[in-house]
C-alpha positions as CSV (number, residue, x, y, z in Angstrom):
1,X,10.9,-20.7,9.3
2,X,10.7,-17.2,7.7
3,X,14.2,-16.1,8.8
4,X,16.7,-16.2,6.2
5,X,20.1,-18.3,6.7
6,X,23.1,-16.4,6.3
7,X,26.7,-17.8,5.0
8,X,29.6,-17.4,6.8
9,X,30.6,-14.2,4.7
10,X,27.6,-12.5,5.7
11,X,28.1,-13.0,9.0
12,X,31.3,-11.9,8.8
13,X,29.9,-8.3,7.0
14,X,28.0,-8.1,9.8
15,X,30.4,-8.7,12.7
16,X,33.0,-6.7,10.5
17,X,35.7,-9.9,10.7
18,X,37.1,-11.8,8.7
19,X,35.4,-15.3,7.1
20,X,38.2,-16.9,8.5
21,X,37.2,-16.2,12.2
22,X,33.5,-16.7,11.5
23,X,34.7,-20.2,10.1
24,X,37.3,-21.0,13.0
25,X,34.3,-19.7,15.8
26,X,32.5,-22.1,14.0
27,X,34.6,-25.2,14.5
28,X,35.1,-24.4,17.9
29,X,31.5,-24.4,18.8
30,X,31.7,-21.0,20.2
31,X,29.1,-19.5,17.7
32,X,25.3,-20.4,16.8
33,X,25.8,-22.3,13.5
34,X,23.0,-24.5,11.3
35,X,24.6,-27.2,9.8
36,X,23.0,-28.7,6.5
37,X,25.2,-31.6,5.5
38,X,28.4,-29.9,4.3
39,X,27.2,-26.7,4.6
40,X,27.1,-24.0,7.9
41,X,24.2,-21.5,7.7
42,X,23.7,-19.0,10.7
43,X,20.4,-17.4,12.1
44,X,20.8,-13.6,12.1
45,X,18.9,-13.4,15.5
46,X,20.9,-16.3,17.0
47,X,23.7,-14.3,16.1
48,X,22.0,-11.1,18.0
49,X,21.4,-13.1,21.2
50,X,25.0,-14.4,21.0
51,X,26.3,-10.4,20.4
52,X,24.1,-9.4,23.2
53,X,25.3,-12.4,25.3
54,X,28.7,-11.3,25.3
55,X,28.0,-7.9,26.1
56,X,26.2,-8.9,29.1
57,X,29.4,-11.2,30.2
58,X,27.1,-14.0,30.1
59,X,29.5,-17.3,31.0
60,X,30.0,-19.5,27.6
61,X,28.3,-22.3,29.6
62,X,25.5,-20.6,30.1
63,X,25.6,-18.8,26.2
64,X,25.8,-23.0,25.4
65,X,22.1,-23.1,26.2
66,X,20.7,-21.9,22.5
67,X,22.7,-24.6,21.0
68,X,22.0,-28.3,20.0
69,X,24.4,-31.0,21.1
70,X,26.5,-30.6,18.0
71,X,27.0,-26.8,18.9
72,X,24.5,-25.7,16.1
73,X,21.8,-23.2,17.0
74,X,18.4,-24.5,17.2
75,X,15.6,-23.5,15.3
């Protein structure tokens, strides 16, 4: 892995929200997430494909597929 993780607020920068949404998307399962124990890290080009995913009107079902069974992104 050569990617850096990013937290939640620097996702957040990124999407220009607020933590709070990055967190509640989170819990949902509705964004790419890494958990590491008690901590959520996200991929910055999981987060990309997600963007793009949603531009594109691509189903959630079907955005599901870059995600483990716990909702987390895989590597």
């Amino acid at each position: 892995m050569t990617e850096r993780l990013l937290t939640a607020d620097q996702v957040a920068q990124l999407l220009q929200v607020k933590r709070s949404w990055v967190y509640a998307e989170t819990r949902a399962g509705r964004i790419p997430h890494v958990r590491l124990g008690r901590y959520v890290r996200y991929r910055l080009d999981a987060i990309e494909v997600w963007v793009h995913e949603i531009e594109d009107g691509v189903p959630p079902a079907a955005a599901g597929r870059h995600r483990g069974e716990n909702g987390s992104a895989r590597a």
